[in-house]
C-alpha positions, -999 to 999 in steps of 0.1 A, spaced: 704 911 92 694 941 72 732 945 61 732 908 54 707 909 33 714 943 11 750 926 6 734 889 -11 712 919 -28 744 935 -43 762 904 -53 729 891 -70 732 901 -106 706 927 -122 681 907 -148 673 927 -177 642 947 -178 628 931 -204 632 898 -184 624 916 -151 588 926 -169 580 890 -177 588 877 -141 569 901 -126 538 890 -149 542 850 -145 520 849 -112 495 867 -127 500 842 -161 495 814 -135 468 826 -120 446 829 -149 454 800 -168 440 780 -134 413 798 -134 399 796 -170 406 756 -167 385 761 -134 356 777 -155 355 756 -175 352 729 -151 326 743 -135 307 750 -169 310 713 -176 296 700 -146 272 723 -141 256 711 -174 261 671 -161 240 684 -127 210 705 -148 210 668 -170 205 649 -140 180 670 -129 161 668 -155 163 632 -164 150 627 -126 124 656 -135 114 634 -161 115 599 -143 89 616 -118 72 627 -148 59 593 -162 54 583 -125 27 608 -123 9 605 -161 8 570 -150 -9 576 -116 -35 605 -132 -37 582 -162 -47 552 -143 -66 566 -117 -88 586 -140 -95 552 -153 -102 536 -120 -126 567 -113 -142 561 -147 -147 527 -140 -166 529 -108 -192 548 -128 -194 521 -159 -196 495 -128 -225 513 -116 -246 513 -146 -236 478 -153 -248 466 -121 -283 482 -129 -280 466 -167 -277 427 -152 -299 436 -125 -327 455 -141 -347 488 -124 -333 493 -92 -357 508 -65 -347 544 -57 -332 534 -22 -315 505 -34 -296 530 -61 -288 561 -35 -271 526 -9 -249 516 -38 -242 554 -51 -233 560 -15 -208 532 -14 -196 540 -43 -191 578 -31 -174 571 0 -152 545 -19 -138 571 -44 -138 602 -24 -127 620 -58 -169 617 -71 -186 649 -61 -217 637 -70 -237 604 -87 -264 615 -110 -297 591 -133 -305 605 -162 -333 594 -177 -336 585 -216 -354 621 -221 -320 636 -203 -335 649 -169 -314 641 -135 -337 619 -117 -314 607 -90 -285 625 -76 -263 616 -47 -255 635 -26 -292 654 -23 -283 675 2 -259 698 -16 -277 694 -52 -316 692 -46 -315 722 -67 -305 695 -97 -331 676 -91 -350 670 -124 -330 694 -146 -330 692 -181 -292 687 -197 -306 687 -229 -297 723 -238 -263 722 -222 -241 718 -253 -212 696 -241 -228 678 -218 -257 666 -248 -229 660 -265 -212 635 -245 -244 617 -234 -250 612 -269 -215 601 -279 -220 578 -249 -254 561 -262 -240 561 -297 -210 539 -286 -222 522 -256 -194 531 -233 -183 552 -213 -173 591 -228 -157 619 -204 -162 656 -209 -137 686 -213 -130 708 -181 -161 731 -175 -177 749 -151 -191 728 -121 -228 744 -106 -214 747 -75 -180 767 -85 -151 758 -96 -140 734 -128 -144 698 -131 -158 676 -160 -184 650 -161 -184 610 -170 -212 598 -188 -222 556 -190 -249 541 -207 -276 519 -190 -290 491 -215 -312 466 -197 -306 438 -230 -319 458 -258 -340 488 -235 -320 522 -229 -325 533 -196 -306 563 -196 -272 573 -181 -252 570 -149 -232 605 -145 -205 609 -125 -194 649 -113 -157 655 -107 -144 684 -90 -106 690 -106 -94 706 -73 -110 679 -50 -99 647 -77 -62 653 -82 -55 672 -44 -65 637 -34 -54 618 -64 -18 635 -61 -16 639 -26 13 616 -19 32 616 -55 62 639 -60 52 661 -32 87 681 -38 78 691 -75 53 717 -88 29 705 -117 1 723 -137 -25 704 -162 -36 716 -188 -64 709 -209 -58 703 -254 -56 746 -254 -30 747 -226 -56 761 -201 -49 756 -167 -72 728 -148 -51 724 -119 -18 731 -104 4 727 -75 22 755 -80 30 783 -55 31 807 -88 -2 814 -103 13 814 -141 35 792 -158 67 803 -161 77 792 -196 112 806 -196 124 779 -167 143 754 -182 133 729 -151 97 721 -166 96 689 -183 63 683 -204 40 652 -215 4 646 -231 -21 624 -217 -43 609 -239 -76 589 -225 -116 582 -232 -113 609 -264 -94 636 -240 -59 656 -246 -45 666 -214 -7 681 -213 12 677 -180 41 703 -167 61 697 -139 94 707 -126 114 703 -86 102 728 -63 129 759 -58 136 740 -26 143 706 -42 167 722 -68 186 737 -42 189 704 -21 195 680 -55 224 711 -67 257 694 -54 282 724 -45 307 709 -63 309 729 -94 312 762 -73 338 741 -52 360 732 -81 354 771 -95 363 784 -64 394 758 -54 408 766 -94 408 801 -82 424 798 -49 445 775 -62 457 797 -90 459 828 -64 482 803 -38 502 792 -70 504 833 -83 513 839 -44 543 806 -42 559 827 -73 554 861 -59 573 845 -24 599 830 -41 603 866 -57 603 885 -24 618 863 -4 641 890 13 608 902 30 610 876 56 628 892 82 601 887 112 597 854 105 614 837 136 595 861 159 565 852 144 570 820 145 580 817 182 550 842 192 523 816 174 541 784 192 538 804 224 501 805 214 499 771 203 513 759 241 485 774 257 460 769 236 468 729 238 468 729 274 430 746 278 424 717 251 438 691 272 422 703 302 384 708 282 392 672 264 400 654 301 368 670 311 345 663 283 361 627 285 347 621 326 316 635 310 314 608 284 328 582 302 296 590 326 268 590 301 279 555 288 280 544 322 244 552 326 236 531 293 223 497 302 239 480 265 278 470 273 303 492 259 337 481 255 369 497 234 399 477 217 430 483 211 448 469 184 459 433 197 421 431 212 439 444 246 410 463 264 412 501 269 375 508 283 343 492 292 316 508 309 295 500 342 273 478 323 301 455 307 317 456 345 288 444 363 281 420 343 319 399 343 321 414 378 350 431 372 367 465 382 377 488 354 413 482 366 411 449 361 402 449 328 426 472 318 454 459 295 440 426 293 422 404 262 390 380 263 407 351 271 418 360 304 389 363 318 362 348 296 349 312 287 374 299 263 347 286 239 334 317 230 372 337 235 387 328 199 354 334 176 358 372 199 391 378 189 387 365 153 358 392 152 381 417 163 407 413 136 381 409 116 371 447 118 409 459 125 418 444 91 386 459 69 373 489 91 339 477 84 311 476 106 303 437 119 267 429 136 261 398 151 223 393 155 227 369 182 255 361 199 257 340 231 277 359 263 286 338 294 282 362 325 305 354 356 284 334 371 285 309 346 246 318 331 250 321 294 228 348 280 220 361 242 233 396 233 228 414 195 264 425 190 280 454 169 319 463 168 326 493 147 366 510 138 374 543 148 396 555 128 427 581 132 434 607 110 453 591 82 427 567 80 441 538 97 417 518 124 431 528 157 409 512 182 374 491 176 341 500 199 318 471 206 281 477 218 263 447 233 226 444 238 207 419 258 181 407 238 167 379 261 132 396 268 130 403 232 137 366 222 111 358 246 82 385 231 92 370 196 86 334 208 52 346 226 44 364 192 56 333 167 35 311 191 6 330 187 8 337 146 15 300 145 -19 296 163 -37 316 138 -18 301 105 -28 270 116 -64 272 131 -89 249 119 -116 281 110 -113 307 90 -94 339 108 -91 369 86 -87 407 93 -105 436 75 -95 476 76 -126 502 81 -130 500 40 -137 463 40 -108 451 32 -86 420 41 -52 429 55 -47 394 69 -65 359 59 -49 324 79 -46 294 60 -76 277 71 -95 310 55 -79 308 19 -82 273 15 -123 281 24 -126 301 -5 -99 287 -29 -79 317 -30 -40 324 -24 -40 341 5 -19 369 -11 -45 373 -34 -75 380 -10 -50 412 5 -72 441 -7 -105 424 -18 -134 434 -6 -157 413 13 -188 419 -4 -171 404 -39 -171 368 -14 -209 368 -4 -236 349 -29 -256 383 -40 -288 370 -22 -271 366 15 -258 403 6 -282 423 26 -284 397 54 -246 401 57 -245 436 54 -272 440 80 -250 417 97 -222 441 98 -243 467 105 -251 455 138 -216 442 142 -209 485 143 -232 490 172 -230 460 191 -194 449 187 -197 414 178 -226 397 154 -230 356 139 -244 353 104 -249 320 84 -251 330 44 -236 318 12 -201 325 1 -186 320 -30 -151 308 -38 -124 323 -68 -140 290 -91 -172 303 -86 -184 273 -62 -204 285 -30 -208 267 4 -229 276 34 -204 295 59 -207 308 97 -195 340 101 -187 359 132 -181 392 130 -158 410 160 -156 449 160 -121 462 164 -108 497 180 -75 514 179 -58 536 206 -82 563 205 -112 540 204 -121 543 171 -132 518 147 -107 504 122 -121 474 109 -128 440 124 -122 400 124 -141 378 104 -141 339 117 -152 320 90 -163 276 95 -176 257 66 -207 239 80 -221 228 43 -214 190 54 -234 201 90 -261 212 71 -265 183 52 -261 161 81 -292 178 103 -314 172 62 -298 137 64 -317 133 98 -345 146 93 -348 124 63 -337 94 82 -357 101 114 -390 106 86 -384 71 72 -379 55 104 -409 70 116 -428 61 84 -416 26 81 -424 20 120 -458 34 114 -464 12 84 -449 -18 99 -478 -25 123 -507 -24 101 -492 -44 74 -480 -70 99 -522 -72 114 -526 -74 76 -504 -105 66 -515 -124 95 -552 -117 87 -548 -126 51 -526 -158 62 -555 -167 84 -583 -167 62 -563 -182 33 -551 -213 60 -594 -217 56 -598 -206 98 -627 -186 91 -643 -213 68 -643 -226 30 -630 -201 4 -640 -200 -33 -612 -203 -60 -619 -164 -69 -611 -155 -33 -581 -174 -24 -568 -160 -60 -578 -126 -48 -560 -130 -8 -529 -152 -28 -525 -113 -46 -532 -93 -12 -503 -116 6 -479 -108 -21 -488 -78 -21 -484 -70 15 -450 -94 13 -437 -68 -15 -441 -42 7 -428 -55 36 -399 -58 16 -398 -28 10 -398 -10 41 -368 -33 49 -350 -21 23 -360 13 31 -349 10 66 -320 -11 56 -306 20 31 -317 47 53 -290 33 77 -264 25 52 -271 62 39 -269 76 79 -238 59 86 -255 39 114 -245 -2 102 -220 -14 124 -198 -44 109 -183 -71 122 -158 -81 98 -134 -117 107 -121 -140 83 -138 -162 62 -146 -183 33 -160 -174 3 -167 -206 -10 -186 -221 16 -212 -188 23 -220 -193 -18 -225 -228 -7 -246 -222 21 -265 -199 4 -274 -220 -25 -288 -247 -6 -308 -220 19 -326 -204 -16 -350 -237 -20 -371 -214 -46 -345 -216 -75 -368 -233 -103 -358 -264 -124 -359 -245 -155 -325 -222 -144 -292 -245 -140 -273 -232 -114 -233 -238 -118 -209 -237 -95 -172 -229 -111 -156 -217 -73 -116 -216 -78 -104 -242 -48 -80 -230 -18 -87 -195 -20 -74 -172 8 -97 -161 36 -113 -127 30 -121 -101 55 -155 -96 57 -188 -93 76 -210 -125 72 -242 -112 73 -239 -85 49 -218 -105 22 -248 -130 24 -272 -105 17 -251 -92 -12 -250 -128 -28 -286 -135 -17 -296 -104 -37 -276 -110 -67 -285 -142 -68 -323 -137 -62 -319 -113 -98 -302 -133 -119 -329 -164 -112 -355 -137 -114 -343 -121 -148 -337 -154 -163 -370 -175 -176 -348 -202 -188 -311 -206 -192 -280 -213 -165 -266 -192 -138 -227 -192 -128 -212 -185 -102 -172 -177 -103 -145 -172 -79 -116 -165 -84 -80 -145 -73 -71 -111 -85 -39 -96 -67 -48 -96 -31 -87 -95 -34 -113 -124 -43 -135 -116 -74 -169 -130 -71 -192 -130 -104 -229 -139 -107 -231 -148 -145 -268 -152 -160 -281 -160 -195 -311 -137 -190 -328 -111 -209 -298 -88 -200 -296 -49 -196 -296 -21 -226 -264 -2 -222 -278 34 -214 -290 18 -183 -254 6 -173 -244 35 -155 -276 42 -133 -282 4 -122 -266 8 -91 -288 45 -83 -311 43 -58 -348 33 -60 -338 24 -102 -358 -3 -121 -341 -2 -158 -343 -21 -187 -374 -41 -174 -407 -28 -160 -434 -52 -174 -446 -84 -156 -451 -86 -116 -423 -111 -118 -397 -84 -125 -408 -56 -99 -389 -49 -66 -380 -19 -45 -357 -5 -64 -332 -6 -35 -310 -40 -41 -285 -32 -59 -279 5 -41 -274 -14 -9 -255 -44 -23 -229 -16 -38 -225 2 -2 -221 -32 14 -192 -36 -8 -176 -5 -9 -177 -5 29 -156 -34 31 -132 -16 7 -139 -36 -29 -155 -24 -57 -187 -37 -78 -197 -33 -116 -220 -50 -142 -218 -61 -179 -243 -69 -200 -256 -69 -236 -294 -71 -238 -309 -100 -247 -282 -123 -240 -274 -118 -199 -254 -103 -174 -226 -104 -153 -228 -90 -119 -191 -93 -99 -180 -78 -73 -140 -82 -50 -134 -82 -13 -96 -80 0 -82 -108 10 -79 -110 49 -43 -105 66 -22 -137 79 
């Protein structure tokens, strides 16, 4: 071989060394030309990678200014609240102050403390005492920045924040100063202590948790950082910078990824492409040099056969390890309960597991080989295999949420269904894998849970659920619609901002007991988004989670305004009953005494005295009438008249009416103009006679002299019935109150003209109950017309 070769060698013609120098030098050429295109590649996207970073650095950046920015301004707030609430309220009591400092306390954990200065600038108040009794009564006066922001704060009337200085009890922090003006009388301020570490630890404790930040105050002085290094490191070109700028303050924010984030966001790929230009470049340098030395192959065969020998063995350990880790497989998806089955191409079936065999009842061998349709219901068969191809043709993942499975007993069952590809090693999908899951008991929890939800959406009361902090997490319909709020809006309010301010403590005393006793009823004013209120019954329910521990409770919430007014409604009416019964006796032994000495029974009467008992009788005959009508509206009012409507004629009750009022004088002309074949109306005849009686009775009483018409006629499908007088008439203002109750307008002078006051209010719910309407026009002086309509009755 060795022969061989040295002979191709010596018929191979010697390059010239010139030529021989550059060949020898052109893997080496190679070599470096890949790799400087490398580096530079890498340079290039190393740069893309640090801009990404950054612009991400920056992204979370804004996301925190924002959330310092506006909760610094929520914080702030809290403390202008507070002094507002003593400006519209006036001088608080000191226990009333330290109950609303409290809540405001545990509401924004970020407060250390809630301080009163008085006008003169002593702390009067302070919450919490415990831990700043020494405070009590100090003088701030002589504490430069602090006299300086309390008079910047009076000067402006809002709220002023300090710069970061040394807190009594260690540490740095600032203070936020609000006015208290009563109208036009300074009260002092309400101060509010912030500890820097305490506010932003909690402020920041869930934003970029992966990046390190330090703020600084206008002279770059640390305030607080989240760092694990003590200093900033200027020199890092990761820190991204802004300014925050709020209530008079300059604050400048760092912040940069976390040595650990950088290393996670840093994609290898630049040192991949450095590294693959170089090995590239040395394989390419290496193909030359081979091609060069190519006589230095002579082992090449025995090499070759020594690694196939290898090879051999090492497949067959695979083989044997592969057959074995296969059983082992095969018997962990047999122990799953979801069915398991694998495809071949063609949907022919290559495995299922014990689950997928139980549940056709079929052996493995009999699956083997075979599709679907040979075995399964062929309604369900073709949508199975169209699924199949489905994922064959695209390699994508399909899930079927629901998908209904006959077993082999013919009971169809609902299974959540996913086929997936496996793929070989080109790529290509060489078998699918389908996982079935029985979801029956699931559908039926969901049902049970819809059911119940449903329940609660739809309740008649109020249902609403509140977190330890007060706050709703869940309001029904019913409870929304109570207080005129969307229920997504009522997500996160507090309950307090619902309660009328004097029901407050009641309620919260309420909910105090609730705490200790687990369950509490309250009646008490709540107020709706337009600013409306309504008497509400609350019952509170204490809630408890795993552990036992309180996290909030259930408020159920019922309306009972109307109830209220019903039990006032009968009181009233069961007081005029009562009174009208009471009265009814006497007057009654009164009339009939009167009537008996006036019929001359207990002998002769002088003219004075039967003019004196004529003006007792009417008298007593007015006010008989009038406890009629008072019982008569007091019914009406209650709800308590029960009518008897049937069909009847208008016409002939006028008629009937007329000739049963014998008192009509001479001096009024009564005129009938009734419209002829009118319909039936649907009414009841006692009450429509009363009406007409009534307004009848008026317009003969209202008119000395003059004519009275009475009109019928047909309007649509009601009857329109007018009493038309030529009487002294009404005076407009008095239009709209004439059908009020107990109202005498326009008239008051002359016994003639009095009455009860009551007429026309009755007359007007007579009418309405039998679903027409009633009105009045008039021009003083020259009469009125009273009309009212009634629906015509059905065929």
């Amino acid at each position: 071989m060795t022969s061989d070769r040295e002979e191709i060698q010596s018929k191979t013609p010697d390059l010239h060394p010139t030529l021989r120098a550059y060949e020898s030098l052109l893997p080496v050429a190679i070599c470096i030309a890949i790799f400087l295109i490398s580096l530079c590649a890498w340079q290039v996207l190393r740069k893309n990678e640090i801009r990404q970073i950054q612009s991400a650095t920056d992204s979370v950046l804004q996301s925190v200014s924002q959330e310092i920015t506006g909760k610094m301004e929520t914080s702030i707030l809290a403390i202008f609240r507070l002094a507002e609430r003593w400006a519209l309220h006036g001088l608080p009591t000191k226990a009333f102050w330290e109950s609303d400092a409290k809540l405001y306390i545990r509401h924004f954990p970020g407060i250390q403390a809630i301080q009163w200065i008085d006008p003169s600038m002593y702390i009067r108040w302070i919450i919490p005492f415990e831990m700043n009794q020494h405070l009590q009564n100090k003088y701030l006066g002589d504490n430069g920045p602090l006299r300086k922001a309390m008079e910047t704060s009076q000067r402006l009337r809002r709220p002023t924040v300090t710069g970061a200085i040394d807190l009594d009890r260690g540490g740095k922090g600032f203070y936020v100063y609000s006015p208290i003006y009563n109208q036009k009388e300074f009260h002092g301020f309400i101060g509010g202590v912030f500890r820097n570490e305490k506010l932003f630890n909690l402020m920041l404790a869930n934003i970029a948790p992966k990046y390190w930040l330090f703020l600084m105050d206008e002279n770059y002085q640390i305030i607080y950082r989240r760092s694990p290094e003590d200093t900033l490191d200027e020199t890092s070109h990761w820190y991204r910078e802004t300014t925050l700028r709020f209530r008079g303050l300059t604050w400048h924010l760092k912040i940069r990824p976390s040595a650990e984030l950088v290393s996670k966001i840093q994609s290898p790929l630049p040192e991949v492409v450095l590294l693959s230009g170089i090995l590239l470049g040395f394989l390419l340098a290496w193909a030359v040099h081979l091609r060069q030395i190519e006589r230095r192959r002579g082992k090449e065969v025995e090499l070759i056969n020594t690694e196939l020998h290898r090879e051999i063995v090492e497949r067959q350990h695979a083989q044997e390890t592969l057959h074995r880790k296969e059983q082992l497989y095969h018997q962990i998806l047999d122990a799953i309960s979801d069915m398991i089955l694998v495809k071949a191409p063609g949907s022919s079936i290559v495995w299922s597991n014990k689950a997928f065999r139980n549940f056709y009842g079929m052996t493995q061998e009999e699956l083997q080989g075979i599709i679907d349709a040979d075995f399964n219901n062929p309604d369900y068969t073709q949508r199975y295999l169209k699924d199949d191809e489905y994922v064959f043709r695209t390699g994508k993942m399909l899930h079927t949420p629901e998908d209904p499975v006959p077993r082999h007993d013919g009971v169809i069952r609902p299974f959540e269904t996913v086929k997936s590809a496996i793929f070989d090693d080109d790529g290509r999908v060489q078998m699918i894998v389908g996982v079935c899951r029985d979801i029956s008991e699931r559908k039926r929890v969901e049902a049970v849970l819809h059911e119940k939800d449903l329940a609660l959406e739809n309740a008649v009361d109020g249902i609403s659920r509140l977190d330890r902090d007060g706050k709703f997490i869940y309001v029904n319909r019913a409870f929304s619609d109570l207080l005129g709020y969307p229920q997504d809006e009522l997500l996160g309010l507090e309950w307090p901002l619902l309660i009328e301010s004097n029901d407050l403590n009641k309620v919260t005393a309420a909910y105090e007991s609730m705490l200790t006793k687990g369950k509490e009823e309250v009646e008490a004013k709540a107020l709706r988004k337009d600013g409306s209120s309504f008497v509400a019954q609350m019952i509170l329910v204490k809630t408890q989670d795993g552990d036992k521990d309180f996290d909030g409770h259930y408020c159920f919430m019922r309306d009972i305004t109307e109830l209220k007014h019903r039990e006032l409604l009968d009181i009233k009416s069961r007081f005029i009953s009562t009174a009208s019964h009471e009265l009814r006796t006497p007057l009654h032994s009164i009339s009939e005494g009167v009537k008996t000495v006036l019929g001359g029974l207990t002998g002769e009467l002088t003219p004075d005295q039967k003019e004196f008992l004529t003006i007792v009788k009417r008298n007593v005959e007015r006010l008989t009438r009038l406890i009629n009508d008072l019982l008569d509206f007091q019914k009406l009012e209650a709800g308590a008249v029960q009518y008897h409507f049937e069909p009847g004629d208008i016409n002939e009750l006028i008629k009937e009416m007329l000739e049963t009022m014998l008192t009509i004088p001479k001096s009024r002309a009564v005129i009938q103009a009734l419209a002829p074949d009118l319909p039936k109306v649907l009414m009841d005849y006692d009450r429509i006679a009363r009406v007409l009686i009534n307004l009848i009775s008026n317009a003969v009483k209202f008119t000395p002299a003059g004519t009275i018409t009475i009109t019928t006629t047909v309007e649509a499908e009601k009857i329109r019935v007018s009493i038309a007088d030529t009487g002294i008439g009404i005076h407009q203002e008095y239009l709209e109150k004439i059908f009020e109750a107990f109202q005498q307008v326009g008239v008051t002078k002359g016994p003639e003209y009095m009455g009860t006051g009551l007429g026309l209010s009755i007359c007007k719910r007579i009418i309405e109950q039998h679903g027409g309407t009633i009105w009045v026009e008039s021009e003083f002086g020259k009469g009125s017309t009273f009309s009212f309509t009634l629906p015509v009755a059905p065929p």
